[in-house]
RONUDO-793963 format. One line per field, with one value per residue (C-alpha): residue in three letters; x, y, z; residue number from 1. Coordinates in steps of 0.001 Angstrom, whole numbers, always signed. Layout:
N
type = ALA/...
xx = X/...
yy = Y/...
zz = Z/...
seq = NUM/...
END
This chain:
358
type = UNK/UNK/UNK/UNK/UNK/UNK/UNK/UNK/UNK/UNK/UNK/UNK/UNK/UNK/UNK/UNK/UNK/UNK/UNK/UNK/UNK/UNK/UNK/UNK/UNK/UNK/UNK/UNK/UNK/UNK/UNK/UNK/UNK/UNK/UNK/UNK/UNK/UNK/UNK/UNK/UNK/UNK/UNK/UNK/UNK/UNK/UNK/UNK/UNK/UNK/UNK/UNK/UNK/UNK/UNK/UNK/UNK/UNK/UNK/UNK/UNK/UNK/UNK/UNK/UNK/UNK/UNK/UNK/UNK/UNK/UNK/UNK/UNK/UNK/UNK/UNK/UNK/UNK/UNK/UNK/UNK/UNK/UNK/UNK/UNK/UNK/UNK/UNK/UNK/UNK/UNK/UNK/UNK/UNK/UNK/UNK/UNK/UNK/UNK/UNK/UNK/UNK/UNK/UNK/UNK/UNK/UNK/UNK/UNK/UNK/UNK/UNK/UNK/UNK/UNK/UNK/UNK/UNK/UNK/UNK/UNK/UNK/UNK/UNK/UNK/UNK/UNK/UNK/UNK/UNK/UNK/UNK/UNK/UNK/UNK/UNK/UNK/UNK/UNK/UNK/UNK/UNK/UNK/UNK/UNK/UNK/UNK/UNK/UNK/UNK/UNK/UNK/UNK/UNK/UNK/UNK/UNK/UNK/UNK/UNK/UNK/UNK/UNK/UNK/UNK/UNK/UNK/UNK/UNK/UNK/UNK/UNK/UNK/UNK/UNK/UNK/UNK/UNK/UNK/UNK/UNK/UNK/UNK/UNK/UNK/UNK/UNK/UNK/UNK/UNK/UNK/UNK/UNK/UNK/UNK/UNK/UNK/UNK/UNK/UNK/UNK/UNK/UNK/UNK/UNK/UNK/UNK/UNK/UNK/UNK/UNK/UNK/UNK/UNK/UNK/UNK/UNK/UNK/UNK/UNK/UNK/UNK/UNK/UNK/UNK/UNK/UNK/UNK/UNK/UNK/UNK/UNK/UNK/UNK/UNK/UNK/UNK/UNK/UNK/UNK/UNK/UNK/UNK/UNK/UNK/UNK/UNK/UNK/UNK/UNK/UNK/UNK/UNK/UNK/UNK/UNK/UNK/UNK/UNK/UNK/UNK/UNK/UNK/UNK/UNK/UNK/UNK/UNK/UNK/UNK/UNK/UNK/UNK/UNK/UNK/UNK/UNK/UNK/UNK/UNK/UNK/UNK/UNK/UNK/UNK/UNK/UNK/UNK/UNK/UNK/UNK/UNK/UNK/UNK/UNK/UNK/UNK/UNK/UNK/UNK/UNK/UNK/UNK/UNK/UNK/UNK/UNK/UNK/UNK/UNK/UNK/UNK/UNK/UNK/UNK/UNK/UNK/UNK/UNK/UNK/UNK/UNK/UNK/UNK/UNK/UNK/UNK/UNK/UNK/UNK/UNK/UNK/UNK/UNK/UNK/UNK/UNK/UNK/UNK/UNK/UNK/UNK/UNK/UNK/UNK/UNK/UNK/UNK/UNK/UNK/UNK/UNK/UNK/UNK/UNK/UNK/UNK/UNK
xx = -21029/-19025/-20745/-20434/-19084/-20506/-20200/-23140/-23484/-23085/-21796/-17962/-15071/-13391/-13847/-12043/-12655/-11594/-12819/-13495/-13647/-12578/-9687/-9028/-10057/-6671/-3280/-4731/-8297/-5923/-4244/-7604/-9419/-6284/-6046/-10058/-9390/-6354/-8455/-11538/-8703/-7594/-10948/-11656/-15158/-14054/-16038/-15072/-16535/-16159/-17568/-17649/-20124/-22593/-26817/-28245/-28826/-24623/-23934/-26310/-24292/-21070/-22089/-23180/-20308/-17893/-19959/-19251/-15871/-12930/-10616/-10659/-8514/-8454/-6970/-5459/-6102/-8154/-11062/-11318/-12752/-16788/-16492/-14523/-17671/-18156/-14856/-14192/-17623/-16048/-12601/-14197/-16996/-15749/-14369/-10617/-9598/-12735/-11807/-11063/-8073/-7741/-5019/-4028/-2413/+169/+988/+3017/+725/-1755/+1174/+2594/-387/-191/+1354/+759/+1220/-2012/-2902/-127/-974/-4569/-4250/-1259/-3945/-6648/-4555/-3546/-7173/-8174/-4651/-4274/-1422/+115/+1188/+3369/+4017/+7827/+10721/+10617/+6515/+7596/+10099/+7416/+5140/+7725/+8841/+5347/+3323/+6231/+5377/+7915/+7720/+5723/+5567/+6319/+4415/+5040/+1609/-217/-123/-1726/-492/-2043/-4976/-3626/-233/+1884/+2764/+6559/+6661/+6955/+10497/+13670/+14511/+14265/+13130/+14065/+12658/+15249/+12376/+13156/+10361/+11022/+7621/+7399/+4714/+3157/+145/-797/-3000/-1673/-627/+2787/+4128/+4126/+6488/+5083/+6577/+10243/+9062/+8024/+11343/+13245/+11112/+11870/+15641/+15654/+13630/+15673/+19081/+19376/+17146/+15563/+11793/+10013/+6393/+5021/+1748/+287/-2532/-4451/-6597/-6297/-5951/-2601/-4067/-4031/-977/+610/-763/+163/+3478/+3714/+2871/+5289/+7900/+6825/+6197/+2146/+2538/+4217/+2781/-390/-2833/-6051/-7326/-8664/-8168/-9766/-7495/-7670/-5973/-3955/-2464/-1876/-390/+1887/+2841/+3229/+5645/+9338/+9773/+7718/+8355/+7211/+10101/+7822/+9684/+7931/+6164/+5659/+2314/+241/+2759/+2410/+5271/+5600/+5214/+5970/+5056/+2444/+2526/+6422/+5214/+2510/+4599/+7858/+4978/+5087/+8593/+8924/+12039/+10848/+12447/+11611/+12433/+14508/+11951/+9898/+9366/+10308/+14089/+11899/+9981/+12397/+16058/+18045/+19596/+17797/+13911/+14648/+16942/+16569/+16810/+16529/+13813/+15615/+15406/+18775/+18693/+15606/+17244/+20060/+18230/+16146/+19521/+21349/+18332/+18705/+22183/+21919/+19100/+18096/+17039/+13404/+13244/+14449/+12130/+9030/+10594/+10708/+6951/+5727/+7317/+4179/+2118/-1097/+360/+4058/+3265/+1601/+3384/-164/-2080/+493/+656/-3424
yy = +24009/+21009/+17663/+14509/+11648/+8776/+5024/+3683/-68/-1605/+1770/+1090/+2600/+3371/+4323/+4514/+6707/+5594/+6014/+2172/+90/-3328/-4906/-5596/-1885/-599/-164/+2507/+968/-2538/-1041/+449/-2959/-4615/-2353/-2485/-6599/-6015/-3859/-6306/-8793/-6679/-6128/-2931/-2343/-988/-249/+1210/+3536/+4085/+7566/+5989/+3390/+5673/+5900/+7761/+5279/+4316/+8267/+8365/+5805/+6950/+10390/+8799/+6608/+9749/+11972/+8776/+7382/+7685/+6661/+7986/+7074/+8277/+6417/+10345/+13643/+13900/+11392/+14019/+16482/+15258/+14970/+18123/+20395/+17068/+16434/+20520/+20585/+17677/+19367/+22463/+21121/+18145/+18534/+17964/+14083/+12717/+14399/+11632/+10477/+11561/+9530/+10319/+7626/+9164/+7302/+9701/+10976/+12832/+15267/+15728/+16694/+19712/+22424/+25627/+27535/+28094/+24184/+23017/+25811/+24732/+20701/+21791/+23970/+21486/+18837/+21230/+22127/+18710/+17899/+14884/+12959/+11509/+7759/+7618/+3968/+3952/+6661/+7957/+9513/+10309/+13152/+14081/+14960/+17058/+19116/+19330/+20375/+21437/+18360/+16741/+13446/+12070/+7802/+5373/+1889/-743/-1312/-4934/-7054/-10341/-13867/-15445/-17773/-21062/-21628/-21605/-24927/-24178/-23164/-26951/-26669/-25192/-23979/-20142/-18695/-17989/-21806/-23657/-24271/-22800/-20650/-17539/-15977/-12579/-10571/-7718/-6787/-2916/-755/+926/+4153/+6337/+5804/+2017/+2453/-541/+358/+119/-3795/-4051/-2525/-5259/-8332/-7226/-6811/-10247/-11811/-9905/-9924/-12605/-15232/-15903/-17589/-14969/-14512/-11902/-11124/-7670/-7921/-5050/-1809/+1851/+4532/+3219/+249/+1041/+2602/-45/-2739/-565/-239/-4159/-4761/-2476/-3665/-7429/-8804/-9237/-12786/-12990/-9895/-11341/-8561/-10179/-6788/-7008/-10125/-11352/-12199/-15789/-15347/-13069/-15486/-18081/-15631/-15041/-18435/-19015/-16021/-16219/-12783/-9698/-6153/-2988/-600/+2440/+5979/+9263/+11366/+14854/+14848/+14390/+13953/+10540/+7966/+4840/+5611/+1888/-993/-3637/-5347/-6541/-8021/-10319/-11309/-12155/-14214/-16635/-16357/-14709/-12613/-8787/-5734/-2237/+1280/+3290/+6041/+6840/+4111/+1290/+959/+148/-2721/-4359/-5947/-5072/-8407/-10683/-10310/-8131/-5857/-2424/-401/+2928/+2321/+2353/-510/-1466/-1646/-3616/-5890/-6431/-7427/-9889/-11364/-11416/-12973/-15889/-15916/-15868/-16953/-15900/-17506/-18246/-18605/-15523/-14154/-15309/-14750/-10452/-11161/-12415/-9681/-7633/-9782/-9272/-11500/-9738/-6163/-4677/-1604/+509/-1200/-61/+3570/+3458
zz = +28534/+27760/+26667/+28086/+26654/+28606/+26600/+25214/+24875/+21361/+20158/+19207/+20677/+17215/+14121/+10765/+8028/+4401/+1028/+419/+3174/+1482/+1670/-2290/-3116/-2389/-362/+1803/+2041/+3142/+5954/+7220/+7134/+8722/+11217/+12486/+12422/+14724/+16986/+17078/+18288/+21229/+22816/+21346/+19166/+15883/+13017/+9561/+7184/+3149/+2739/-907/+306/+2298/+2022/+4244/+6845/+7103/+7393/+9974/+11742/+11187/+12357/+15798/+16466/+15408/+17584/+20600/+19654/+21897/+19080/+15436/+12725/+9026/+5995/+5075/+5966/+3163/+4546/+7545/+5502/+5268/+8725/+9758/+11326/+14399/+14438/+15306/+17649/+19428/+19822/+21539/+23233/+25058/+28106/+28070/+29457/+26930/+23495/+21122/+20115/+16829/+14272/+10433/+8364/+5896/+2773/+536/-2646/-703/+500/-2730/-4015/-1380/-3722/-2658/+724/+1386/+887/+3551/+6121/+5756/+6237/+9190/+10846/+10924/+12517/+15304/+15878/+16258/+17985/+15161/+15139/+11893/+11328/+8164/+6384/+6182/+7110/+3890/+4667/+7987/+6773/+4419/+6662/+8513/+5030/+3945/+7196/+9584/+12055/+14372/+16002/+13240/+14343/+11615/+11262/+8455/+6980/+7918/+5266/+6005/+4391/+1779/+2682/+1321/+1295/-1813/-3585/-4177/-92/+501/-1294/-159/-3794/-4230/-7544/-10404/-11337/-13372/-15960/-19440/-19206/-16739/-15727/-14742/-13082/-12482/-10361/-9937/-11208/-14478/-14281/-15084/-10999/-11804/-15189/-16530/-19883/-18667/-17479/-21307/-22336/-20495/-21713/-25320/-24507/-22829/-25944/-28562/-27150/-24334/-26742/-22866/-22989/-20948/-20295/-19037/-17108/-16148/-13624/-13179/-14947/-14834/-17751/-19143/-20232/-23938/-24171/-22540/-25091/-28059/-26740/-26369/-30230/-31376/-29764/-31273/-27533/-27093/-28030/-24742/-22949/-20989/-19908/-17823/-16225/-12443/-10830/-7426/-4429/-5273/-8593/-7546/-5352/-8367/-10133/-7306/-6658/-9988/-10819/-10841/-10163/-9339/-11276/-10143/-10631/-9698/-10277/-8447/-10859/-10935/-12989/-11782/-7989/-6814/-5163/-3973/-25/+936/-1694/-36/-3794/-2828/+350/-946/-3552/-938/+1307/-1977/-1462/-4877/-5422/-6384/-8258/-6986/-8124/-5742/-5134/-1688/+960/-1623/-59/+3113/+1498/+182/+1302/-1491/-2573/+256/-784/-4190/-6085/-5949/-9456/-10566/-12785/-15781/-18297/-18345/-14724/-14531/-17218/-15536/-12411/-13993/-15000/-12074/-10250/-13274/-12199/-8207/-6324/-3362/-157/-273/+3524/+4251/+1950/+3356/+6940/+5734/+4518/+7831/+9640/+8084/+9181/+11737/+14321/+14221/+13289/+15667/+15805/+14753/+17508/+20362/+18593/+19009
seq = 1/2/3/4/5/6/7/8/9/10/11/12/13/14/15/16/17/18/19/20/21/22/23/24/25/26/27/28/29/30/31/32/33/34/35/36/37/38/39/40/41/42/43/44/45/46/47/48/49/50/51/52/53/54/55/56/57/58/59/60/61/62/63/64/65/66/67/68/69/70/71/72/73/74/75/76/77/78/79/80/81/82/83/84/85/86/87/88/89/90/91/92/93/94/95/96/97/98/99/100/101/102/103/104/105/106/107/108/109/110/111/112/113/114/115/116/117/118/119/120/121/122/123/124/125/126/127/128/129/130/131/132/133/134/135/136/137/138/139/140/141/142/143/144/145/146/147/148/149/150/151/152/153/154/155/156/157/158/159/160/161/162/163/164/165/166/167/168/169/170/171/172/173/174/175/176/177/178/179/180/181/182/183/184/185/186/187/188/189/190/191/192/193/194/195/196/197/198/199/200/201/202/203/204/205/206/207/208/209/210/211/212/213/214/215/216/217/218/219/220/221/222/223/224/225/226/227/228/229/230/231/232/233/234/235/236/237/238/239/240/241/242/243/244/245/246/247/248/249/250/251/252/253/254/255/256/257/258/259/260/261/262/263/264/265/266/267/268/269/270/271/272/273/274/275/276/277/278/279/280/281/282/283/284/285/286/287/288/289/290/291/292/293/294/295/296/297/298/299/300/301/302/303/304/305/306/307/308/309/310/311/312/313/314/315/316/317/318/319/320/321/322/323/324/325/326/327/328/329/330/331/332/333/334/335/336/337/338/339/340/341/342/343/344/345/346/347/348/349/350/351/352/353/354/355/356/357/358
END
C-alpha cells in the first residue's frame, strides 16, 4: 500500500544534496548553500547535506528528512546516487499528489564526463524514474542536457552569487579599471588545472614584460595539481619575480585581492582530457562586484557570464588574444558602474529565478 507523507514538526521541507556543503568549497557547493539561504528566506525549512561531511549520526538525518521532504534538490545527478534506493522507494510507494519534488542542478562537466551509451541511457533512465527535472546554469548546459540525455524543456537559472561582505575601496570612485598607476595588477583566482589555461595568462605577462616593457604583476590564487608545472613554466620564461603564487586563500583575501586587481584572467578553454568546461564562470562575477574588468575564454556558459566589452572581453584562449585584451583594456576602460550593476543582477536579492523554478 502506499505510505503517507504527513509533515512532522521541526523536520524540514527540503533538502539539498551536495558533496561539500560550504560555501568556499566550490562553484557547485556555492550555488547549493545560496540556494538553501534563499529558501530559509521564503518561509521554507531547508537543510543541506555534504555526503563528504557525513558520520553516522548526519546520514541518519539526512536519510529521515529525504525519506519526509516534499522538495529535493541535488548539486548534480551524481549526488543522487548514495541516495538512489529511498529516493526509488519513495517514487513507487507514495501515493501520487505527495511524491517529492525532485530537482537536478546541471553545471556542464558532469555530462561530459558521460561517454558511452550505456552511461547516458542510465543517468536519462533514473531521472525519468524519479520524474527529476534538470536546472542547467546558463543556455549553453541547457542544450547539453538535451544532446547528452535526450531531455526537452530543460529550465535555465543564472547561479546566485552573493556580494562581497564589505564593500570595495575603489567603489567610492567613478573611475573604472585599468588604474592609471604604472603598475597594472592582474589576477587570477581558480583552482589550477588544464580547463583554467593558466599557462596562456603566463604567456601574456611575459609578452607584455618582454615586448610592451609594461610593469605587470601578477597573482595566481589558488591550488590543484598544476601547481608545479605552472611555477616551472613561470621561471623559464624569466617572470617568477613577478608571478605571485599564495595557494588557497580565505574569502576575506580573496576579496583584497579582488579589489585590488586591475583585471581578472581566466581564459578557460574546454578540455577533452580529462572533459571538463566552463558551464557558467561564478569567478567573473565576484570579480565584476569589485567592479573589476574580466577576460574569459569563449568556451561553454562563459559568453553568458560575461558582456563582451561592458564587464570583460571575450577571447579565444589564445595568448595573443589574451594579450591583446589586456591591452585594449589599458587602452579603453570600461564603465565600472555598469559593471557592478551585471554583478548585482546575480545577486540573492535580484536572482531569484531558482527559487520560483522550486
Amino acid at each position: 500500500m502506499p505510505i503517507s507523507q504527513d509533515r512532522r514538526p521541526g523536520l524540514p521541507t527540503a533538502v539539498i544534496v551536495t558533496s561539500n556543503f560550504r560555501a568556499p568549497s566550490g562553484g557547485i557547493q556555492y550555488w547549493c548553500v545560496q540556494i538553501a539561504n534563499l529558501l530559509n528566506q521564503t518561509g521554507l525549512k531547508a537543510k543541506g547535506y555534504g555526503l563528504r561531511d557525513l558520520s553516522l549520526t548526519s546520514t541518519y538525518r539526512l536519510f529521515r528528512d529525504l525519506l519526509w521532504a516534499q522538495r529535493l534538490v541535488f548539486g548534480t545527478w551524481k549526488h543522487i546516487l548514495p541516495t538512489l534506493p529511498l529516493s526509488l522507494f519513495k517514487a513507487a510507494f507514495l501515493p501520487r499528489g505527495k511524491q517529492p519534488d525532485i530537482q537536478v542542478l546541471c553545471h556542464g562537466d558532469e555530462l561530459l564526463c558521460l561517454k558511452t551509451r550505456l552511461s547516458k541511457a542510465a543517468v536519462k533512465l533514473m531521472f525519468r524514474s524519479l520524474s527529476a527535472k534538470p536546472i542547467a546554469n546558463s543556455a549553453f548546459t541547457a542544450q547539453l542536457v538535451k544532446n547528452t540525455l535526450n531531455i526537452d524543456g530543460v529550465r535555465v537559472a543564472r547561479p546566485i552569487v552573493s556580494p562581497p561582505r564589505t564593500e570595495s575601496p575603489r567603489l567610492a570612485t567613478s573611475s573604472a579599471h585599468p588604474t592609471d598607476t604604472n603598475d597594472l595588477n592582474l589576477l587570477t583566482v581558480s583552482r589550477l588545472v588544464p580547463r583554467k589555461n593558466i599557462r596562456t595568462c603566463l604567456h601574456a605577462v611575459h609578452a607584455l614584460l618582454r615586448s610592451r616593457g609594461i610593469d605587470v604583476h601578477y597573482t595566481v590564487a589558488g591550488v590543484g595539481p598544476d601547481l608545479d608545472s605552472l611555477q616551472s613554466l613561470a621561471r623559464n620564461l624569466e617572470i617568477d619575480d613577478v608571478t605571485h603564487f599564495l595557494g588557497e586563500v580565505t574569502d576575506a583575501t580573496k576579496d583584497k585581492l579582488l579589489a585590488g586587481a586591475d583585471i581578472f584572467l581566466l581564459p578557460s578553454v574546454q578540455t577533452t582530457s580529462p572533459p571538463s568546461v566552463e558551464g557558467y564562470g561564478i569567478a567573473f562575477i565576484e570579480a565584476n562586484y569589485h567592479g573589476c574588468p574580466v577576460i574569459s575564454g569563449n568556451s561553454g556558459g562563459m559568453p553568458e557570464a560575461v558582456l563582451d566589452r561592458v564587464t570583460g572581453i571575450i577571447t579565444d584562449g589564445s595568448p595573443d588574444e589574451v594579450t591583446a585584451a589586456i591591452l585594449e583594456l589599458l587602452e579603453t576602460k570600461l564603465d565600472q558602474q555598469r559593471i557592478r550593476d551585471w554583478a548585482f543582477t546575480h545577486s540573492p536579492h535580484e536572482n531569484t529565478d531558482i527559487v520560483n523554478m522550486l
